[in-house]
C-alpha positions in Angstrom: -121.5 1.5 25.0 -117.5 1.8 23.7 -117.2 1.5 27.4 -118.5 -1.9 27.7 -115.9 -4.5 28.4 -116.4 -6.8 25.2 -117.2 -3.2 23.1 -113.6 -1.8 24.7 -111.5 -5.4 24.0 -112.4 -4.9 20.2 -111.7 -1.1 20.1 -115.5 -0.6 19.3 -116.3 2.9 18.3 -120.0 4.3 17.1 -118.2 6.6 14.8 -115.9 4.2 12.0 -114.1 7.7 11.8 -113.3 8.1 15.2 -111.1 4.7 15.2 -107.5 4.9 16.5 -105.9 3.7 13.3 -102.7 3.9 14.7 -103.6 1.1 17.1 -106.2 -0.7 14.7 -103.8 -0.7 11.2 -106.5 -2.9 9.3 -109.4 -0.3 9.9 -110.2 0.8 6.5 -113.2 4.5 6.3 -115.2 2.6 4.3 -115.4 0.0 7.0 -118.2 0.0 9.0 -121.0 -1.9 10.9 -123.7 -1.5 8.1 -121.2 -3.4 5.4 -120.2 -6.0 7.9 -121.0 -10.0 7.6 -121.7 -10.0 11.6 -124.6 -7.2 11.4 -128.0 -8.3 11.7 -129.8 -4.8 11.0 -131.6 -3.9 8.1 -130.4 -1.8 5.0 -130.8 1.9 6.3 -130.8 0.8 10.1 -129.5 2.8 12.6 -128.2 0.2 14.6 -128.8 -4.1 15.1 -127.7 -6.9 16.6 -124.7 -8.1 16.8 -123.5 -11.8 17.8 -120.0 -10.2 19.2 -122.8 -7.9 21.9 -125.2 -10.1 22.8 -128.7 -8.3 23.7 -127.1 -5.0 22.5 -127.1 -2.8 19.9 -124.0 -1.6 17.1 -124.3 1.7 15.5 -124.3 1.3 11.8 -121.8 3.6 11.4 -120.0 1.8 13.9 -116.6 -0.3 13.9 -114.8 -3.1 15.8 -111.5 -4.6 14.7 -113.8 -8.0 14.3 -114.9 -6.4 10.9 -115.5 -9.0 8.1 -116.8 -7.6 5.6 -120.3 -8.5 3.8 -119.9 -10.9 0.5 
């Protein structure tokens, strides 16, 4: 939920194109849960885990301005 209090403090968004990128200048499009080194999906997930929303899910298509990205 973008709602969520940890989700809302890192400007978490389900949609990487709905990002304010006024507010969140290092948000890149091609940044996006499914390329980041904190997801713990799969390859073609959905959504996974996430150590930043403990017992809940990120959309894959998701962003949070704690992006790494993957190496």
């Amino acid at each position: 939920d973008e709602k969520d209090g940890q989700a809302a403090a890192l400007g978490y968004k389900a949609d990487t194109t709905k990002v304010d990128n006024k507010k969140f200048t290092s948000h890149k499009p091609d940044q996006n849960c499914a390329n980041c080194a904190l997801f713990q999906g799969k390859a073609g997930d959905k959504a996974g885990g996430c150590p930043l929303f403990a017992g809940k899910q990120a959309a894959a298509a998701g962003w949070c301005s704690a992006y790494a990205k993957k190496a």
